[in-house]
N, C-alpha and C positions, 0 to 999 in steps of 0.2 A: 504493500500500500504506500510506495513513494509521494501518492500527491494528496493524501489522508488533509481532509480538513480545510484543503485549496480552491477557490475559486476562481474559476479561469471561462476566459471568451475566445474562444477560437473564433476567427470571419472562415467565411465561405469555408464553412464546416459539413454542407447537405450531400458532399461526394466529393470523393477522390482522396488527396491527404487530408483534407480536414474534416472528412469523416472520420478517416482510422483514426487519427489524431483526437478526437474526441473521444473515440469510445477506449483508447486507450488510455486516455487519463481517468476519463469515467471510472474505468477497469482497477486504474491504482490509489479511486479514495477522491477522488477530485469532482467537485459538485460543477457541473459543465452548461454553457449557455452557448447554442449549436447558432450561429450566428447566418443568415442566408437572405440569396436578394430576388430570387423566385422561385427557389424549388422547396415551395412546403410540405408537400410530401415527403419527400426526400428526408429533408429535413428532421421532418416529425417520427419518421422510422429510424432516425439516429438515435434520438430522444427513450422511443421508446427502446431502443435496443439497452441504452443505458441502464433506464428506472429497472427494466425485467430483469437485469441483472443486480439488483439492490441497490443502486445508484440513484445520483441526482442533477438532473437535465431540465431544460427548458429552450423553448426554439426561439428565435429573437429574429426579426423582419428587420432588414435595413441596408440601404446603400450606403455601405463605407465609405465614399467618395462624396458623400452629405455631412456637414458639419453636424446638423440639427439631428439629421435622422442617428448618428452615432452616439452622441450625447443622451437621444429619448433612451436609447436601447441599451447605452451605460446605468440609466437614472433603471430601468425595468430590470434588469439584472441584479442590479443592488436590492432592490426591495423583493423579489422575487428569491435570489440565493444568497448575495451578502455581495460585501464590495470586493472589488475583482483585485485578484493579486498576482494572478498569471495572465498576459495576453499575449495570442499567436495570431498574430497578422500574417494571414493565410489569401484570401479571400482574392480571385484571378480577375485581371482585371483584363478582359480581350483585346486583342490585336489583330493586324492583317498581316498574313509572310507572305510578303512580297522585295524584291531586289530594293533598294535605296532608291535605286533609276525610276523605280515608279511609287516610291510609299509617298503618298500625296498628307501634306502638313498638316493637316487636320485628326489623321489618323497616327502620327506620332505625336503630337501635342495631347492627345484623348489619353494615349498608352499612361505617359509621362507625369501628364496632371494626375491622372488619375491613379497613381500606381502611389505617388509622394501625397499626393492627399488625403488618400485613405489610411496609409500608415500617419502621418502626420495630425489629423482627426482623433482618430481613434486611441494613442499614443494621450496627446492632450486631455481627453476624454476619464482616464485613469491614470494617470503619474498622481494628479494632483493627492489621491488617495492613497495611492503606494507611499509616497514622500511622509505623507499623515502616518502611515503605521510603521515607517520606517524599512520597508522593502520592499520589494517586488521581482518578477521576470518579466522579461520581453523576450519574444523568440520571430525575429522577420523568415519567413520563407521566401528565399530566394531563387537562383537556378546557377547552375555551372556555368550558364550563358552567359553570367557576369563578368565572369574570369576570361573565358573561350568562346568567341562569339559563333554565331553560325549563319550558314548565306539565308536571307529573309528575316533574319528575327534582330535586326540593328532596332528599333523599336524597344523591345522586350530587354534587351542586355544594358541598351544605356537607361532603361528605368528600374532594372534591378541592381545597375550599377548604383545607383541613385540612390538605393533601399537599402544598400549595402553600408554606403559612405555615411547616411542618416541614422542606422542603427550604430556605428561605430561611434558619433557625434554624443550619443545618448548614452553609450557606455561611458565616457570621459566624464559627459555633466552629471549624471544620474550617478553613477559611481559612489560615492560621498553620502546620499542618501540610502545605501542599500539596493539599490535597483541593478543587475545586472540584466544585459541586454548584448543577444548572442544572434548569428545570422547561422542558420541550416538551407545550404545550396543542393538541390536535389539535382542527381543526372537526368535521366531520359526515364520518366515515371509512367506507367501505362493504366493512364485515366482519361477520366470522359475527355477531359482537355487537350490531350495530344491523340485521340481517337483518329483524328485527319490524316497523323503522318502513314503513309504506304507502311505496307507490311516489309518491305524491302529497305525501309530506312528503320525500320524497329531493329530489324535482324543485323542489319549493319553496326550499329550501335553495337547492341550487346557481343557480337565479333570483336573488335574495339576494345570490349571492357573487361580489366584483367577476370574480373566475378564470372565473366562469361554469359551475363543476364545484364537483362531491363530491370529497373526497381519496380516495387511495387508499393501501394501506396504505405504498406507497414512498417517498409524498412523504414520510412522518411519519419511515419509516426514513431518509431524507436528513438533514435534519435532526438527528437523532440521531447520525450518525455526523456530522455536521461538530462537533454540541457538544462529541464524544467526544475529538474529535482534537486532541491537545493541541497539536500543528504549527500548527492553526489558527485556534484559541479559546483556546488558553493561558493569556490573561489575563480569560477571562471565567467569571461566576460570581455566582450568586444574580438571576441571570436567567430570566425568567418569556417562552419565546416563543411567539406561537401559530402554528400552521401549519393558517392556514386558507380560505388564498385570498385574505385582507382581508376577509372576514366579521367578525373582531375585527381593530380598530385599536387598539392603547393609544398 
């Protein structure tokens, strides 16, 4: 029961990592707010996967990318489980892959704002109460695209590069009050989100990767709950790690 007593907000928690992501904290004691921006269904079957296992969940509506709508669904958390003391800023913010030559401004400005504003919201939304109780996690899910870029996805790497440099920014100021705040870069994870790429680019990958596999969404939620757990990372922080098989070495 590593996260015994904790409560934590995962975004865009209704599939993919921040499903397992949730029900794996659920899993180790952690009272979970499944955070999602259309799929309540989805959603509400995390939820219940939680409670039926003795757990404690609840589903929360909101575009992270909303100052107001993240703030409502900070204030409903808190009176609903208690105030949050872990958040994994998960939540995907879509993109078009397409070459540079054609990614028209609109649709990299979208990725960009959107990608820093929803950490940056949401972030603001809960520190003020971590600093109150004198601690907290942050954990950004990133991607290895930050590090390694790939052809179409210039969009995606300079806004999780972005995600990166901002969670590092958080570990220096935050630091002092207790808050540690760590970045988990996933490889090539096979969810609804990269469902697009060919079967012929999965398989190339995990060729590629010393693991000899694709991730899947567990492995990333592993990791996340080890960074979470203060029992066991306690003194780590402003850490960048990939979970990708050793496809990225730093």
């Amino acid at each position: 029961m590593l996260m015994k007593d904790r409560i934590v907000l995962v975004t865009g928690a209704s599939r993919g990592i921040g499903a397992a992501t949730a029900r794996l904290l659920g899993a180790h004691g952690a009272a979970v707010a499944v955070n999602y921006l259309r799929s309540e269904a989805a959603a509400r079957g995390v939820v219940d996967d939680i409670t039926a296992a003795g757990g404690r969940a609840t589903g929360v509506q909101a575009d992270v990318r909303d100052r107001a709508q993240v703030e409502a669904m900070v204030a409903r958390v808190q009176d609903e489980l208690g105030v949050v003391d872990t958040l994994v800023l998960n939540a995907a913010i879509q993109f078009p892959v397409v070459p540079f030559t054609e990614y028209p401004w609109e649709a990299f400005e979208a990725k960009l704002v959107g990608e820093l504003g929803a950490a940056f919201f949401c972030c603001r939304a809960v520190v003020p109460a971590m600093i109150e109780r004198g601690g907290g996690c942050i954990i950004a899910v990133s991607s290895g695209l930050s590090r390694h870029p790939g052809h179409g996805f210039c969009a995606h790497s300079t806004a999780k590069s972005g995600l990166d440099a901002f969670a590092r920014s958080l570990a220096l100021e935050l630091g002092p009050q207790g808050i540690r705040v760590n970045v988990v870069a996933p490889g090539l994870t096979l969810t609804d989100a990269t469902s697009f790429l060919p079967p012929a680019a999965k398989e190339a990958s995990a060729r590629m990767t010393p693991l000899g596999r694709n991730a899947q969404p567990e492995d990333i939620a592993g990791v996340i709950l080890a960074m979470a757990a203060s029992d066991t990372t306690g003194f780590v922080s402003g850490a960048y790690v990939p979970v990708s098989g050793g496809s990225l070495m730093l």
